[in-house]
C-alpha positions as protocol buffer text, in pm:
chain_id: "A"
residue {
  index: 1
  type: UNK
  ca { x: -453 y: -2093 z: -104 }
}
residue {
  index: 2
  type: UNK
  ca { x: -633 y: -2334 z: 110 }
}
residue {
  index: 3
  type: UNK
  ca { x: -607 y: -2197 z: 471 }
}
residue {
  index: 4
  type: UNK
  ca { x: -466 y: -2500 z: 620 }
}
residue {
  index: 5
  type: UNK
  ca { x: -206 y: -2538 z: 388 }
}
residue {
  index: 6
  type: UNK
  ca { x: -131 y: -2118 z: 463 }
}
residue {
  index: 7
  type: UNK
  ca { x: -157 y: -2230 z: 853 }
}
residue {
  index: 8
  type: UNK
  ca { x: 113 y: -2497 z: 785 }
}
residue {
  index: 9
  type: UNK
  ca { x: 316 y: -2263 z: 594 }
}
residue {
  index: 10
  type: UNK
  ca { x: 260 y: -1972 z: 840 }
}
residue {
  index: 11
  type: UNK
  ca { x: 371 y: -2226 z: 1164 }
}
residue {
  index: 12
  type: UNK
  ca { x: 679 y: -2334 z: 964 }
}
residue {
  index: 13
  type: UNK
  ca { x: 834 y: -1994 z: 877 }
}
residue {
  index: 14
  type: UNK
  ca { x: 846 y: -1979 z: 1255 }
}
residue {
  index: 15
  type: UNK
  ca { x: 1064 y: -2275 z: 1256 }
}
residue {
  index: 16
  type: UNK
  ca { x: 1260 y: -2195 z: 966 }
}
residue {
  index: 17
  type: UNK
  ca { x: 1340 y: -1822 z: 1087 }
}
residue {
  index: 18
  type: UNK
  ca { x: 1404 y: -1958 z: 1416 }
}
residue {
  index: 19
  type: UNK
  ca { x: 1710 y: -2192 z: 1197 }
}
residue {
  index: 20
  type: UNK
  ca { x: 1790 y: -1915 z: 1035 }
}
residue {
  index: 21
  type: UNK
  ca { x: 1850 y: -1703 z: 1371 }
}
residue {
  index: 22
  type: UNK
  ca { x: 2084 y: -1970 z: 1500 }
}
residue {
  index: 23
  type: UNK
  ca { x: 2309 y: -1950 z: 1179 }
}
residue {
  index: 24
  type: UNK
  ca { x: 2362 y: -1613 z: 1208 }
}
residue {
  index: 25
  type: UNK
  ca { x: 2111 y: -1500 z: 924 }
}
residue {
  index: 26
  type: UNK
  ca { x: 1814 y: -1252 z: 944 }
}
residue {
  index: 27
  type: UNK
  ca { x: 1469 y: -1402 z: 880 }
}
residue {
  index: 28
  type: UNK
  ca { x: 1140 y: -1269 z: 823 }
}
residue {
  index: 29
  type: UNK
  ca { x: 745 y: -1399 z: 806 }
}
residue {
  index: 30
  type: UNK
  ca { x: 540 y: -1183 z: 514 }
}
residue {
  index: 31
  type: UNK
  ca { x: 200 y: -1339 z: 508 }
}
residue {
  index: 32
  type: UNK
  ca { x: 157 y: -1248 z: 112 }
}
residue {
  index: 33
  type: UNK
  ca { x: 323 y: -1091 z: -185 }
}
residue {
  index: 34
  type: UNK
  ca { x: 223 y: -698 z: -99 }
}
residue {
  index: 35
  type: UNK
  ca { x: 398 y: -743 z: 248 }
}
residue {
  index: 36
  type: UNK
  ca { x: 689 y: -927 z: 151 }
}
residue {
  index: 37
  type: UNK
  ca { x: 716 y: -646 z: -85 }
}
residue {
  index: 38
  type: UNK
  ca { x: 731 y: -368 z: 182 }
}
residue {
  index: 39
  type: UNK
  ca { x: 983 y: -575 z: 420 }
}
residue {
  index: 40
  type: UNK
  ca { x: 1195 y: -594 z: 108 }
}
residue {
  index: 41
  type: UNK
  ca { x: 1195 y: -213 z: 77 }
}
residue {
  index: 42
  type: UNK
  ca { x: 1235 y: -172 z: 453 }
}
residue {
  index: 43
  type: UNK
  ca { x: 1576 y: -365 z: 427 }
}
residue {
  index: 44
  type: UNK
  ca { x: 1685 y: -133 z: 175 }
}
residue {
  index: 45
  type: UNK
  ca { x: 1759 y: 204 z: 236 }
}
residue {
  index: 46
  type: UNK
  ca { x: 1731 y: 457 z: -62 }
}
residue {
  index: 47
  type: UNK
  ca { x: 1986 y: 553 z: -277 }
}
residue {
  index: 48
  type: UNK
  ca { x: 2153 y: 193 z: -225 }
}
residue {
  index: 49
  type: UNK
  ca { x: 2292 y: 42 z: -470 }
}
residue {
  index: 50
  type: UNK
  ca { x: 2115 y: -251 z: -562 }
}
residue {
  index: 51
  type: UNK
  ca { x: 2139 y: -576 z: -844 }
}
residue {
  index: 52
  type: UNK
  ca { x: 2016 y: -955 z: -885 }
}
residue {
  index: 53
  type: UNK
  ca { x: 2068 y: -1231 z: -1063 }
}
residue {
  index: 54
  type: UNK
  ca { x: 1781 y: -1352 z: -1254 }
}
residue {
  index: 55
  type: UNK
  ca { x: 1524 y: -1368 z: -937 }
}
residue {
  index: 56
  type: UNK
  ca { x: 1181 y: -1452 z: -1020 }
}
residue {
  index: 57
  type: UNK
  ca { x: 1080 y: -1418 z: -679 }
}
residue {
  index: 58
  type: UNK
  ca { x: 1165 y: -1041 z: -644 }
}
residue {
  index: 59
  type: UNK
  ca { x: 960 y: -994 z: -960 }
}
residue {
  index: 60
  type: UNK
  ca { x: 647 y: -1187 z: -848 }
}
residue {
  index: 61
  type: UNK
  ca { x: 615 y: -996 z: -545 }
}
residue {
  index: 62
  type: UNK
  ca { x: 657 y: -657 z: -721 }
}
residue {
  index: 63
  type: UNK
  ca { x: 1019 y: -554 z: -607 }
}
residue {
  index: 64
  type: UNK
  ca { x: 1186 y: -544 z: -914 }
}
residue {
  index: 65
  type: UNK
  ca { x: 958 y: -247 z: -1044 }
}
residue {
  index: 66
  type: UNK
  ca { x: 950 y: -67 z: -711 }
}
residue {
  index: 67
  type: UNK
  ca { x: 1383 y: -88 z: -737 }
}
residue {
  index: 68
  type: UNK
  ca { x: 1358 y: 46 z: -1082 }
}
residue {
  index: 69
  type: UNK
  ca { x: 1114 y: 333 z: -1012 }
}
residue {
  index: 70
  type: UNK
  ca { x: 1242 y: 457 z: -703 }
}
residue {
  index: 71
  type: UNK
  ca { x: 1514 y: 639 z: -555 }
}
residue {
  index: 72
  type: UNK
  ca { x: 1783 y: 381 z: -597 }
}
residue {
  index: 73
  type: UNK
  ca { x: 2102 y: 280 z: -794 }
}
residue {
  index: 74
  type: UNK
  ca { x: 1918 y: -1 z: -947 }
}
residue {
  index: 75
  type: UNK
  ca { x: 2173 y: -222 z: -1205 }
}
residue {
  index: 76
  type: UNK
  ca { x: 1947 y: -370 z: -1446 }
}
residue {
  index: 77
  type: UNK
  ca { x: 2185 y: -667 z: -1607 }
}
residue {
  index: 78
  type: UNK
  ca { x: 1970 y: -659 z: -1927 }
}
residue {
  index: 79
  type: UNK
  ca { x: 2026 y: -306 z: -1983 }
}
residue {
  index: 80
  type: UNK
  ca { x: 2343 y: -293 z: -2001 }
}
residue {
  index: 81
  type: UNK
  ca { x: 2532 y: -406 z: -2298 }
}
residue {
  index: 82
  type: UNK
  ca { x: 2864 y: -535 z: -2118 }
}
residue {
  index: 83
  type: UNK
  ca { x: 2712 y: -822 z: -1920 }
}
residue {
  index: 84
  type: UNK
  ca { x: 3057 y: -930 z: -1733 }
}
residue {
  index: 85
  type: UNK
  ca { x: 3070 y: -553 z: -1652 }
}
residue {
  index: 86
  type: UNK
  ca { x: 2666 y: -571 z: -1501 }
}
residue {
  index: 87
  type: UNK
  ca { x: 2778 y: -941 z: -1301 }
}
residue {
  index: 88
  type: UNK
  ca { x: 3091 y: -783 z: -1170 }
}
residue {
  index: 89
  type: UNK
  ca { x: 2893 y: -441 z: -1025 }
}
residue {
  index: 90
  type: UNK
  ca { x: 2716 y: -707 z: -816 }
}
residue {
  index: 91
  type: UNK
  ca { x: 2993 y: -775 z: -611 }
}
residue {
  index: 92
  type: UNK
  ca { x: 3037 y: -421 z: -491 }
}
residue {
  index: 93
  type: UNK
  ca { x: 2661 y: -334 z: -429 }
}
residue {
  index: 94
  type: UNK
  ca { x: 2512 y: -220 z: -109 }
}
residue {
  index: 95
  type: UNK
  ca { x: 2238 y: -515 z: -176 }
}
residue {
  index: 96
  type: UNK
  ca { x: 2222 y: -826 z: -399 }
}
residue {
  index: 97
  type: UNK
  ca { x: 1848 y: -980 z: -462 }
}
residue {
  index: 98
  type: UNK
  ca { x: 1835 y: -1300 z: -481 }
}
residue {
  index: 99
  type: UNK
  ca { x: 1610 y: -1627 z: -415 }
}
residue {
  index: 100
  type: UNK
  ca { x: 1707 y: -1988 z: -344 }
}
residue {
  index: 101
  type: UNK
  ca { x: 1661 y: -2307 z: -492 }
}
residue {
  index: 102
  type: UNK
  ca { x: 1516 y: -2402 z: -196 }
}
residue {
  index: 103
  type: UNK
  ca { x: 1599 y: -2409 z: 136 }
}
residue {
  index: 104
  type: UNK
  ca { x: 1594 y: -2652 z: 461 }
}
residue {
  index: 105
  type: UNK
  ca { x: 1351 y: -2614 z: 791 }
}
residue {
  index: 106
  type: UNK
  ca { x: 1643 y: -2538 z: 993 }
}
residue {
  index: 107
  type: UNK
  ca { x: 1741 y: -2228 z: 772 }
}
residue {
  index: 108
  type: UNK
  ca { x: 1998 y: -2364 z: 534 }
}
residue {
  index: 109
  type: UNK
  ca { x: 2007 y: -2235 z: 188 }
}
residue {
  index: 110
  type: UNK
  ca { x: 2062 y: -2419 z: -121 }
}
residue {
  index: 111
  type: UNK
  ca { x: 2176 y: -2257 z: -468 }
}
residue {
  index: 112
  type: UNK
  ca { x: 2248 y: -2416 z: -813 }
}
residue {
  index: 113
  type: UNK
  ca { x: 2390 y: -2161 z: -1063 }
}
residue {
  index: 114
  type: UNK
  ca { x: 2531 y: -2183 z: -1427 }
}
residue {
  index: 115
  type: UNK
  ca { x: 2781 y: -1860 z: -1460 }
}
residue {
  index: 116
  type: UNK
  ca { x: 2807 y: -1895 z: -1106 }
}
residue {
  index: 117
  type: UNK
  ca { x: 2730 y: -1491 z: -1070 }
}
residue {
  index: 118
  type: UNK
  ca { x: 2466 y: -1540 z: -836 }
}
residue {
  index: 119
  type: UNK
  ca { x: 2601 y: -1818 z: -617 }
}
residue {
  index: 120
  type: UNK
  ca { x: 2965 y: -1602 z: -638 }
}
residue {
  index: 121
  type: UNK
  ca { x: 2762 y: -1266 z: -517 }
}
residue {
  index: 122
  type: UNK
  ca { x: 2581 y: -1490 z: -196 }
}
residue {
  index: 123
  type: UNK
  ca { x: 2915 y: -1666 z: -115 }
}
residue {
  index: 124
  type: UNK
  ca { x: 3114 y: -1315 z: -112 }
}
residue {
  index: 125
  type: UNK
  ca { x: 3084 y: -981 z: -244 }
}
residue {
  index: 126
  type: UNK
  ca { x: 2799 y: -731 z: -185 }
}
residue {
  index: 127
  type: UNK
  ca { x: 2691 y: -600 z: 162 }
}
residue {
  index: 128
  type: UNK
  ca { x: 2395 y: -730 z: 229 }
}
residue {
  index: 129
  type: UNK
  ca { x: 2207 y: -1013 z: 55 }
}
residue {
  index: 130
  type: UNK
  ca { x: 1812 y: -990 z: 62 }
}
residue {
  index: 131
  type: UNK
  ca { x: 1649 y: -1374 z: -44 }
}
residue {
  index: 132
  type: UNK
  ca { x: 1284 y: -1349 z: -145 }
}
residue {
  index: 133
  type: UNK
  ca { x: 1170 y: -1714 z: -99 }
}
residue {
  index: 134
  type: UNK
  ca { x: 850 y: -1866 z: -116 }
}
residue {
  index: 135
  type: UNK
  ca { x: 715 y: -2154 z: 111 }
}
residue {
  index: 136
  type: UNK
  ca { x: 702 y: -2373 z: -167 }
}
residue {
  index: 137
  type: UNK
  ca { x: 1082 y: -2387 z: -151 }
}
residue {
  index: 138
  type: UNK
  ca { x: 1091 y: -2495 z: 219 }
}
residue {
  index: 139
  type: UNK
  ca { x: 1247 y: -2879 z: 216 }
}
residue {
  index: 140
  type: UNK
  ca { x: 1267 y: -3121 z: 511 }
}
residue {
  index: 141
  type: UNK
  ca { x: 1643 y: -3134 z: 528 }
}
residue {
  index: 142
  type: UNK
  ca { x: 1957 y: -3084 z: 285 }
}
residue {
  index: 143
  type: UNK
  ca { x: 1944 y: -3409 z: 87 }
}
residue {
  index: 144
  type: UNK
  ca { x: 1547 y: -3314 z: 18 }
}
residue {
  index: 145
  type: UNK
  ca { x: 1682 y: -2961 z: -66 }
}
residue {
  index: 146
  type: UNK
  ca { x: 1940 y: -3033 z: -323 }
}
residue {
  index: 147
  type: UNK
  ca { x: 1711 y: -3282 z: -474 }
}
residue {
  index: 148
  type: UNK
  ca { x: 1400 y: -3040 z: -511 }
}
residue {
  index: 149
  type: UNK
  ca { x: 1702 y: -2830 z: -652 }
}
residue {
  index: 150
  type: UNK
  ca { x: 1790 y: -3071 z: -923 }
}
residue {
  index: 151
  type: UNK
  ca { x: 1494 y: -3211 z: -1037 }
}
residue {
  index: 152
  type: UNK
  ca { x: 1246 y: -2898 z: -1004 }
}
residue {
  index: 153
  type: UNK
  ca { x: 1433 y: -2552 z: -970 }
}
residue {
  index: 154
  type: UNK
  ca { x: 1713 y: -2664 z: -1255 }
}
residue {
  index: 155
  type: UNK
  ca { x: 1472 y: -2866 z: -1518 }
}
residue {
  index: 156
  type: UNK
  ca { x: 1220 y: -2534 z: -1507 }
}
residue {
  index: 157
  type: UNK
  ca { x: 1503 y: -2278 z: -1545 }
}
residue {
  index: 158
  type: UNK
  ca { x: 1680 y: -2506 z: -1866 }
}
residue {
  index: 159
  type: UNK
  ca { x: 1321 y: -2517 z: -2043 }
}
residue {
  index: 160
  type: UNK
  ca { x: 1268 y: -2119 z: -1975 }
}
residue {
  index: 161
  type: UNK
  ca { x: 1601 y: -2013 z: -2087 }
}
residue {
  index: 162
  type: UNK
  ca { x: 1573 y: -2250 z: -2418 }
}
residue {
  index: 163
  type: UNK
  ca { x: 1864 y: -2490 z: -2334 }
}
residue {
  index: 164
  type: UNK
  ca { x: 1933 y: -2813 z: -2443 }
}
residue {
  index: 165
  type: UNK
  ca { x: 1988 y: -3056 z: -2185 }
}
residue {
  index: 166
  type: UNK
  ca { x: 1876 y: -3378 z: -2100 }
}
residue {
  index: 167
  type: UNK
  ca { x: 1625 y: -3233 z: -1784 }
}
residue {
  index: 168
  type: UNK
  ca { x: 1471 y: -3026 z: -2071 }
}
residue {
  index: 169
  type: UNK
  ca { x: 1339 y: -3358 z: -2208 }
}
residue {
  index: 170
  type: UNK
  ca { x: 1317 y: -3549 z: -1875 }
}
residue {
  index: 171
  type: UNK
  ca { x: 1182 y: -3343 z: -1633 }
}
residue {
  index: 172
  type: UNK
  ca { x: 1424 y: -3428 z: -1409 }
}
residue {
  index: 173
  type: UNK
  ca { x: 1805 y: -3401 z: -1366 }
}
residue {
  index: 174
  type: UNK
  ca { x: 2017 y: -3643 z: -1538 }
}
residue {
  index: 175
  type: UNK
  ca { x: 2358 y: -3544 z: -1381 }
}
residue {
  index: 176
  type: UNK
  ca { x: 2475 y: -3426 z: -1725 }
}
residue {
  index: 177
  type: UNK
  ca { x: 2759 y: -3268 z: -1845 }
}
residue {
  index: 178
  type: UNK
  ca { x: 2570 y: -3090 z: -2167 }
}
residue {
  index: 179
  type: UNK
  ca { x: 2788 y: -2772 z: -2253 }
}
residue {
  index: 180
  type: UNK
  ca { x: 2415 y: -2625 z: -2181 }
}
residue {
  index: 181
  type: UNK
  ca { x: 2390 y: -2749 z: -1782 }
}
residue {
  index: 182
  type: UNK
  ca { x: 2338 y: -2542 z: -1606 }
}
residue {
  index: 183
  type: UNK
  ca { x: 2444 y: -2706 z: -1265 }
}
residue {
  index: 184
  type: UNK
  ca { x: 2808 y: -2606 z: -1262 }
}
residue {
  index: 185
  type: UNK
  ca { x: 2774 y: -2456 z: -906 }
}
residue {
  index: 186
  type: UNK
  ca { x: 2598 y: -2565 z: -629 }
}
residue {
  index: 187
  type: UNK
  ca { x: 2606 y: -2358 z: -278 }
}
residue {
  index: 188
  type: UNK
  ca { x: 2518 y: -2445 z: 37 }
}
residue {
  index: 189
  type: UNK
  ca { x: 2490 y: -2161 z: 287 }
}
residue {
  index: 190
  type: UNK
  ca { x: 2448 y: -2312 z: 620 }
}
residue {
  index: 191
  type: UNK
  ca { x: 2607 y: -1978 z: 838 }
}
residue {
  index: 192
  type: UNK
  ca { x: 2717 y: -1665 z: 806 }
}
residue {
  index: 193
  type: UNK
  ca { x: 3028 y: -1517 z: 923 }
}
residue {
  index: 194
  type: UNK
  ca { x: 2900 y: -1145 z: 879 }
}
residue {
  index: 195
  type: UNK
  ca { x: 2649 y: -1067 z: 1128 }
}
residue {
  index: 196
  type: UNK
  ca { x: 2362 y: -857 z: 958 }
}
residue {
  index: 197
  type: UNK
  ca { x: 2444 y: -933 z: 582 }
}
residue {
  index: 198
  type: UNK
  ca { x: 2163 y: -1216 z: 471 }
}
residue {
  index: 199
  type: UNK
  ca { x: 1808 y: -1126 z: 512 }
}
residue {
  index: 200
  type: UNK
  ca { x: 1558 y: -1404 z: 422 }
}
residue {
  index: 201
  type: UNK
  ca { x: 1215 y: -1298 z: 369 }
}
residue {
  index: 202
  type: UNK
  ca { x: 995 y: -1611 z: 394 }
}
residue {
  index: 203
  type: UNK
  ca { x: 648 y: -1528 z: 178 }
}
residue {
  index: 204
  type: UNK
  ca { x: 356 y: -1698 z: 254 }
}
residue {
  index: 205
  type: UNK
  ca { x: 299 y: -1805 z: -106 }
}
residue {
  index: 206
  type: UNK
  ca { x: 449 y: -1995 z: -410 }
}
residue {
  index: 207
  type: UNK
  ca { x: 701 y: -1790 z: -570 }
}
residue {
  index: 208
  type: UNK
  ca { x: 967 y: -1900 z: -865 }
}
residue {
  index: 209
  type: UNK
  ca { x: 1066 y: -2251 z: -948 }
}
């Protein structure tokens, strides 16, 4: 990464956790994949009980493995057969991994889901919610947010899951209403009642879609 661009990024997190602060959420600076990694494993203690939705982030940076080979109740989804069973678990876990779609300056976060497991588990559920999010994700303000949502996050995830949908074919969101879309849910999380329950761990890198 070019060094002013990772001087940029590394200035911004400051504002962005600051945003974050203010709406009652936990944020956190990790200047590259190895120590967003251990900040990760810091906010979760062992033996937890721990799932995610489909969160490229926490794989990029190594967490996923770590979960699975340490001491913790890790719920692998695509390991277990019943998959309502493996989504419904995640509402009673110590921790739910997740990232975001991307996310504003001033610490709002901004989700598009299809099942609506991941955006339901964030909303409500689990104990504490741990977002792995990389600076690439880090929009001006909502409007920018939901946008980079649409017509980045959403086309990339309906061409790696093999759906068809008009974005697949665009490159860009269509507003459809395919029975493939995979924009049935869209959550903004602008505060947090729950004092201590979101975590967002801001890496210094470009992580997911």
């Amino acid at each position: 990464m070019d060094q002013n661009i990772y001087k940029r990024n590394e200035l911004l997190a400051q504002k962005v956790i600051k945003g974050l602060q203010s709406r009652n959420m936990s944020g956190y600076y990790a200047a590259d994949k190895a120590e967003a990694l251990q900040k990760a494993l810091d906010l979760i203690a062992e033996g937890s009980s721990v799932t995610m939705g489909g969160c490229m982030s926490a794989r990029e940076i190594g967490l996923f493995d770590a979960l699975k080979k340490g001491n913790y109740n890790f719920i692998d989804r695509d390991e277990i057969a019943d998959k309502r069973a493996a989504m419904l678990a995640a509402y009673d876990a110590d921790v739910f991994l997740a990232s975001a779609n991307a996310m504003t300056e001033d610490g709002i976060l901004v989700n598009i889901d299809g099942n609506s497991n991941r955006v339901s588990a964030i909303a409500q559920g689990p104990k504490k919610v741990v977002f792995i999010v990389g600076m690439n994700k880090v929009c001006k303000d909502v409007d920018h947010a939901l946008k980079r949502a649409r017509n980045v996050a959403a086309p990339i995830n309906a061409q790696r899951f093999g759906l068809s949908t008009p974005c697949c074919k665009t490159g860009s969101c269509m507003d459809c209403k395919s029975p493939d879309t995979i924009c049935c849910q869209f959550l903004i999380t602008r505060f947090s009642r729950h004092e201590g329950r979101i975590h967002v761990i801001l890496v210094n890198d470009s992580l997911g879609f």
